[in-house]
N, C-alpha and C positions, 0 to 999 in steps of 0.2 A: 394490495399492491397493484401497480399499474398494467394494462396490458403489454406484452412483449412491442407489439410496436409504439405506444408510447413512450420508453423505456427512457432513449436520446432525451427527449423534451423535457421528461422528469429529474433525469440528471442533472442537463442544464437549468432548468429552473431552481431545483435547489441548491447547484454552484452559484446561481446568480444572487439568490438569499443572503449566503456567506459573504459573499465578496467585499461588501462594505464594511464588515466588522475590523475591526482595529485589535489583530490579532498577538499576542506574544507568548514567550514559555510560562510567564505567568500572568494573574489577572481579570479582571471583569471580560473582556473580549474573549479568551480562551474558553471562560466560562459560558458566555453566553455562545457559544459554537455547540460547545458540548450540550446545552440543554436544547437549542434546537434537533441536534441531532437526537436527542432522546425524546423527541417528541413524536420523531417517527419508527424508533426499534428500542426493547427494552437496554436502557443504556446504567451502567452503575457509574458516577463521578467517585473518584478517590482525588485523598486532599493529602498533600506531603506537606509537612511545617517545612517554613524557610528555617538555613541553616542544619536541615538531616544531611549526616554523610551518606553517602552513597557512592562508594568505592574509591577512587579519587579525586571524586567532587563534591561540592555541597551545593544546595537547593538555597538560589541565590534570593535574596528581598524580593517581595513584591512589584510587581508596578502598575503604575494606574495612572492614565492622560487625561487630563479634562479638558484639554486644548493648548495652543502654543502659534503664534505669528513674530511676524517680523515687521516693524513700522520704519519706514525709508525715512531720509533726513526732513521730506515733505508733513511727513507724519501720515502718509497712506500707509497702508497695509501691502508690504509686496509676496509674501510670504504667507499662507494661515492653512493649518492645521485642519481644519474644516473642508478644504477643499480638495486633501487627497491625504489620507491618512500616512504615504512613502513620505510624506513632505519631513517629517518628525524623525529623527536617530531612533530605532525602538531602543528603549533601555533610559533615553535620554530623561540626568535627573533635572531636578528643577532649577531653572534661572529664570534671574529680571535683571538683564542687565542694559547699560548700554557700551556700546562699542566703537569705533571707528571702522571705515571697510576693511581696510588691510587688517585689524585684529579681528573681524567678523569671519573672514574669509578663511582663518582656520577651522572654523565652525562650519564651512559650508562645505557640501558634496555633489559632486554634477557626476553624470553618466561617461565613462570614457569613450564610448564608440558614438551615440547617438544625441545629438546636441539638442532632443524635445523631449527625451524621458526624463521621467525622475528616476534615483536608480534605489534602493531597499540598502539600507546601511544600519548594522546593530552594533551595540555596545553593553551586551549581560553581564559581563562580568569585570566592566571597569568603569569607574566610574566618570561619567563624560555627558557632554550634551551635544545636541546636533543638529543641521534641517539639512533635507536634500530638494535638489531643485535642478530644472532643467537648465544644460550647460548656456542656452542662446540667452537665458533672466540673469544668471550669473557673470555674463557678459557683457550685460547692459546696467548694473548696479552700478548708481552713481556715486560717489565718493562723499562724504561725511557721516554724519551721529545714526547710528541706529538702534534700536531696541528691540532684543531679542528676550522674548518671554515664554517659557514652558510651563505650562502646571501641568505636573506630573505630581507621585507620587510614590516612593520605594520604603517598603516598611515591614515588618515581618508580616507574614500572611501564610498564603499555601499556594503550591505546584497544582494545579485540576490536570486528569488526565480519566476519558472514558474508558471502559472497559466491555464488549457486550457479551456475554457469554449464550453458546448453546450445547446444551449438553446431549453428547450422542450417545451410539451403544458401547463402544467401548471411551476408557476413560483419557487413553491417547488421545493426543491434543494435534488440531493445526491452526495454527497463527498467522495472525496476518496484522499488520503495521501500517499505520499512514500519519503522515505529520500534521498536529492540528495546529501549531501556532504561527503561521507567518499574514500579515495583513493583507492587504488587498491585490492579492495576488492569482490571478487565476487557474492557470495550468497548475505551477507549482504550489497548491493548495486545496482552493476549491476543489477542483478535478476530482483528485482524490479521495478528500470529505467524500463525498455526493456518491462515489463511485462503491466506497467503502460502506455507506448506509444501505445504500440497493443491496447490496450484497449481503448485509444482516438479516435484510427482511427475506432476501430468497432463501437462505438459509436456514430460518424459523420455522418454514412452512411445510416440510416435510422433516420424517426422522431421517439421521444420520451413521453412516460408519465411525466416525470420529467426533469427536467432542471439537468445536470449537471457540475460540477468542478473536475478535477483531477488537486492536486497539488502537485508541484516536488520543494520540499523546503530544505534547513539545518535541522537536529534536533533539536529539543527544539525551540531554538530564533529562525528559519524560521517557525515552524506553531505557535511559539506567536505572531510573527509580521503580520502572514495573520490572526487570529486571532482578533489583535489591529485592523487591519488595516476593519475588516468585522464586524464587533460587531455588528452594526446593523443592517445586515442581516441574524443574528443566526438563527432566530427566522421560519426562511422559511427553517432549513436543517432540513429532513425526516430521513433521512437516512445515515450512515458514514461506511466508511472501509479503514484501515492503511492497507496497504501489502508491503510485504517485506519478504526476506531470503525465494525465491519462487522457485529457483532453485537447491535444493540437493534433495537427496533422501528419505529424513521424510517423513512422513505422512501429508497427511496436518494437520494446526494446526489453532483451531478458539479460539481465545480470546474475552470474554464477555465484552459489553458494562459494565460503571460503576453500574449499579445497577441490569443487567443481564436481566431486562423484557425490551427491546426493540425489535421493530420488528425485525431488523435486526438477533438480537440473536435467533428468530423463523425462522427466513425467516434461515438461516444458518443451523440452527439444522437439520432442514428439509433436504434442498437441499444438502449440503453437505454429508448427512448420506447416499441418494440417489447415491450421485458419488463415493464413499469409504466406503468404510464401518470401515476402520480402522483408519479416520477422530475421530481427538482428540479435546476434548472441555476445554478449560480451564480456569476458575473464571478470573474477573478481577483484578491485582494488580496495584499500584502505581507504578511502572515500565516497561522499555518496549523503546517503539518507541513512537511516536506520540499520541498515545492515551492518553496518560497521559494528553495532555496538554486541547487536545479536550476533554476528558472527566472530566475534573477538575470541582470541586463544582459550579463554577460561572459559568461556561456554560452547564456541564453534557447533553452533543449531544449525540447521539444515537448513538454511533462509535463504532464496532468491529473492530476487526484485525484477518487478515490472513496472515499465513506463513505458513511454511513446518516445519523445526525445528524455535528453537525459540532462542532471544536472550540469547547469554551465555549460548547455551545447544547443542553445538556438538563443538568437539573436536579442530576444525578449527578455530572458534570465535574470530575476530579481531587479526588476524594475518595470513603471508603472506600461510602459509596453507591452509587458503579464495581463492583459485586461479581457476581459467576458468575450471580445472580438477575434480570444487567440482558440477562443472553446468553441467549437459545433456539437449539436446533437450526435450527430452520427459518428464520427469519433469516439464520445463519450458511450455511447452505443455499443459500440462495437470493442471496446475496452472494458466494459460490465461484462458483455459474452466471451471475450478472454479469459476473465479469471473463473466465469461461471462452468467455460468448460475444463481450469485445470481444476479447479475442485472437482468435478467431475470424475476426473482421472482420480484423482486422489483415493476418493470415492470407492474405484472400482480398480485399482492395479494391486491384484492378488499375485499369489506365487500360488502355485496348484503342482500337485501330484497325479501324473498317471496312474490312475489303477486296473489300467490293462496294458501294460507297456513290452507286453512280448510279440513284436507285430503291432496291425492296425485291428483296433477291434473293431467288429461288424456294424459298422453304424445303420446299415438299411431295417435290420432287426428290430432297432431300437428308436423307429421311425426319424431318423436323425438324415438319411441320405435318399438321393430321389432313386425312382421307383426304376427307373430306364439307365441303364449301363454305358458303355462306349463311347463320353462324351465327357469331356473337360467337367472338372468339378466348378460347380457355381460358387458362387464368390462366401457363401457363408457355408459351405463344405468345404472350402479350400480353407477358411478360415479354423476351422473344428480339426484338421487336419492338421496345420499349422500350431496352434494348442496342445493337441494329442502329443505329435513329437517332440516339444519343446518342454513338456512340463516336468520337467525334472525336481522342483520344486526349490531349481535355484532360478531360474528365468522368470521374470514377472510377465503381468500382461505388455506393458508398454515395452519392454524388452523384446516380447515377439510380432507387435506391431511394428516396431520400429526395424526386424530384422526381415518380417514378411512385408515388410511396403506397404500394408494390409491397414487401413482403419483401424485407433484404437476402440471403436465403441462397435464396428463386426467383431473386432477376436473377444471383445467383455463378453458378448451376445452368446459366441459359439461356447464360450469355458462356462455359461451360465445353463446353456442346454446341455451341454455335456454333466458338471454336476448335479442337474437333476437326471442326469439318465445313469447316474452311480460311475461313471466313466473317472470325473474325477473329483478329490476332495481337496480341501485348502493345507497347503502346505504345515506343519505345525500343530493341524487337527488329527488326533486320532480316528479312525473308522468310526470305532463306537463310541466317540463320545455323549451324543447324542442319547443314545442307548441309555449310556450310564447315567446320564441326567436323572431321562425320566427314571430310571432303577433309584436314584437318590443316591449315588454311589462319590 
């Protein structure tokens, strides 16, 4: 992996990678995302046949563009698919037709705010064709014959969506979500990919407290079908986060799990507030990215989301405005060290037992406190102190960071010298377990 300060450049360069691919929920583009991104962290592709139920939906035909233009009544080309892959309906099936303006113009889509973007217009699940184009070209179309042609292709095939697993000490899971199918799209896409990768590979490189999955799926029907496809392993995810739209210049943005007391929603409030201060929190809705599906009544998982702005809330928003210009290094930066340090937390937010809770036990004894008396406690004694009284073994760590003011990675530090000095043990652990191991018991 790359050095820490390279980190920005790396991101952006391999958002810059992605960007040209002509992505969808199904198809050769979705695939060829996924296999770049498996070139740089072990990635497994899983394939869903079109037509599987998957709750109350089914895994729609294939699709596959070979290209598509538009020839003015001159017979130039005013329209072509070649030059910005937004130009095309994704979904859109195949036609040769010709048309007059006024019938073509049902077929055409301009941006409602900005009269020079293209704007991203789908149609999965009906069947239709389409181009989009900037509203000033659409205004200037001159009136007679024109020829609208698309090779596409919708046929039975398969759903790709990656999977990367790591497995930690325990077999508790935390997950994490990014959308792989939208096309040339940058914040709302790339960003994500790129952001989602780094963070595979930072994950491989040391052991773990928890197992876990970053998945690089389609919206909606790619995490129903990992979803379908895991059902029976819900039950072992701790922990969840959707990211996406990581590269513009917002603030970061936290989206609450569905009923807003999960840990991750503490573990967030905390750590986040720590890295920005101008980190914005906001209720869960029925809308959104992934979380929606992850958080849905019949499974309601612990899943937050992170992003910088948010769907449908900067002026760029699926449309060709979305461009490599809206991404910086440092942003994307600075978004990789967000999620790095709430795994972090994840990591390390124990609940612990006092096991000297009658009084303060003598920490000078137990070389824990300085030598000299009379004088305010230092900042990682105040912290051990803070620990000490709190550990009832219903307060976690982020719980007493969050109540001491106090850093959450001083109070990890002090509950870590504390259990090695026997002061305290992890909630749910017996004394002698340990014991009993080696006894074989």
């Amino acid at each position: 992996m790359a050095a820490s300060g390279n980190v920005g450049q790396e991101l952006l360069a391999f958002a810059t990678e992605l960007y040209p691919i002509c992505r969808s929920i199904t198809g050769n583009g979705l695939r060829d995302t996924l296999r770049r991104i498996g070139r740089r962290i072990p990635l497994k592709i899983h394939e869903v046949p079109s037509g599987t139920r998957v709750f109350d939906w089914r895994v729609p035909l294939e699709w596959n563009i070979d290209g598509a233009s538009i020839r003015g009544p001159d017979g130039r080309t005013v329209i072509d698919f070649r030059d910005h892959n937004l130009h095309v309906v994704n979904y859109s099936e195949p036609v040769d037709a010709q048309l007059d303006l006024d019938e073509l113009r049902k077929h055409l889509h301009a941006h409602a705010k900005n009269p020079e973007w293209i704007p991203y217009r789908t149609s999965y699940y009906t069947r239709n064709w389409g181009f989009c184009l900037p509203r000033l070209q659409l205004d200037s179309l001159p009136r007679g014959r024109y020829r609208a042609v698309v090779s596409s292709r919708l046929e039975a095939g398969f759903l790709s969506y990656g999977e990367f697993r790591h497995r930690g000490a325990s077999r508790d899971e935390v997950i994490l979500f990014t959308h792989a199918c939208h096309p040339s799209l940058a914040n709302d896409n790339t960003s994500g990919l790129a952001v989602a990768t780094r963070l595979a590979g930072w994950l491989a490189e040391s052991p773990r407290r928890f197992s876990y999955r970053i998945v690089f799926a389609p919206g909606t029907i790619g995490s129903l079908c990992w979803l379908k496809r895991n059902e029976r392993a819900l039950a072992r995810v701790r922990h969840g986060l959707v990211i996406g739209l990581l590269g513009d210049s917002a603030p970061l943005t936290y989206k609450a799990s569905r009923l807003g007391t999960a840990e991750i929603d503490a573990i967030a409030k905390h750590v986040l507030t720590e890295i920005a201060q101008d980190t914005r929190f906001i209720p869960f809705e029925p809308y959104g990215y992934d979380e929606r599906q992850l958080c849905s009544p019949g499974f309601d998982l612990p899943v937050g989301r992170l992003t910088r702005s948010v769907n449908d809330g900067y002026a760029q928003y699926h449309s060709s405005g979305d461009d490599l210009g809206l991404l910086s290094a440092e942003a994307l930066a600075r978004s990789f060290e967000a999620c790095r340090r709430l795994i972090d937390a994840i990591e390390g937010n124990r609940r612990y037992v006092n096991l000297s809770p009658k009084g303060e036990p003598r920490l000078g004894k137990r070389g824990l406190y300085g030598a000299v008396g009379g004088q305010s406690p230092a900042s990682r004694e105040l912290a051990m102190l803070w620990v000490l009284s709190q550990s009832d073994g219903n307060q976690s760590l982020i719980d007493i960071a969050s109540k001491s003011k106090l850093g959450f990675a001083a109070v990890r530090s002090a509950a870590e010298d504390l259990a090695k000095a026997k002061l305290l043990r992890v909630a749910g652990e017996p004394r002698g377990r340990r014991a009993a191991r080696r006894k074989g018991k």
